[in-house]
C-alpha positions as CSV (number, residue, x, y, z in Angstrom):
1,X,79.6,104.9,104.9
2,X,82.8,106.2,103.6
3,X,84.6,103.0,103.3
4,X,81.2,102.2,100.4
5,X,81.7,105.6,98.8
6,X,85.6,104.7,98.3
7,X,85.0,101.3,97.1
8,X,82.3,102.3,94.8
9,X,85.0,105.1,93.3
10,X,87.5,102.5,92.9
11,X,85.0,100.0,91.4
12,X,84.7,102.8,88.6
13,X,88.1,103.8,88.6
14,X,88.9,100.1,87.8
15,X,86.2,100.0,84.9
16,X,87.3,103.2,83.4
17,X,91.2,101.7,83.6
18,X,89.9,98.5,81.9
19,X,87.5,100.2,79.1
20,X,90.7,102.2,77.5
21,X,92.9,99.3,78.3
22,X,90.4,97.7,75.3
23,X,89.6,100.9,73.5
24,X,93.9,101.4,73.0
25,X,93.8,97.5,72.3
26,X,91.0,97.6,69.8
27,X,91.9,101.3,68.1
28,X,95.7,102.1,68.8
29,X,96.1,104.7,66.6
30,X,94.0,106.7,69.5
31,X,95.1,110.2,71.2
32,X,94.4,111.1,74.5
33,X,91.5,113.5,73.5
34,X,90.0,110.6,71.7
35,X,90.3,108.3,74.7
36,X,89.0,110.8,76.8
37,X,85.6,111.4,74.7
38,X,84.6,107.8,74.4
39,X,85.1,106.9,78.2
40,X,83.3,110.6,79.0
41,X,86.1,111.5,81.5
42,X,88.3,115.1,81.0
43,X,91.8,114.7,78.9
44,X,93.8,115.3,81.9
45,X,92.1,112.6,83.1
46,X,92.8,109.6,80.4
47,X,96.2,111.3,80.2
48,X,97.1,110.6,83.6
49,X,95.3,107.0,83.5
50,X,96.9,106.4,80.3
51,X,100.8,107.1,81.9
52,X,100.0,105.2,84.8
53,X,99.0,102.2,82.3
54,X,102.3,102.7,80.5
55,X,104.4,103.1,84.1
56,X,102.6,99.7,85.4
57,X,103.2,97.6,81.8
58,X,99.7,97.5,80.9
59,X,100.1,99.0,77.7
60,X,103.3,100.2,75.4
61,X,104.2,104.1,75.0
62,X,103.8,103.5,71.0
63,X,100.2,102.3,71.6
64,X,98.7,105.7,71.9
65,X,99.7,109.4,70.5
């Protein structure tokens, strides 16, 4: 049971990693506030996802404010 619980989370962990990678491709002028208000998740949130994009070379530092 909690091996499905902890896929499911990273099944929509993925999906919310994937959505800003094409909401930063698509619109780069976006902050982090931004970010966070289209995908529904907390600033903190999509500010941590976002620097963990940019530390893994998914996207560029200058691709978001």
């Amino acid at each position: 049971m909690d091996f499905v619980v902890a896929s499911r989370r990273s099944e929509q962990q993925a999906a919310i990693r994937l959505k800003i990678m094409r909401l930063i491709y698509f619109n780069p002028e976006m902050s982090t506030r931004q970010v966070a208000d289209q995908v529904r998740i907390s600033n903190g949130s999509a500010y941590y996802i976002l620097t963990s994009l940019v530390e893994k070379g998914f996207i560029k530092l200058d691709n978001f404010k």
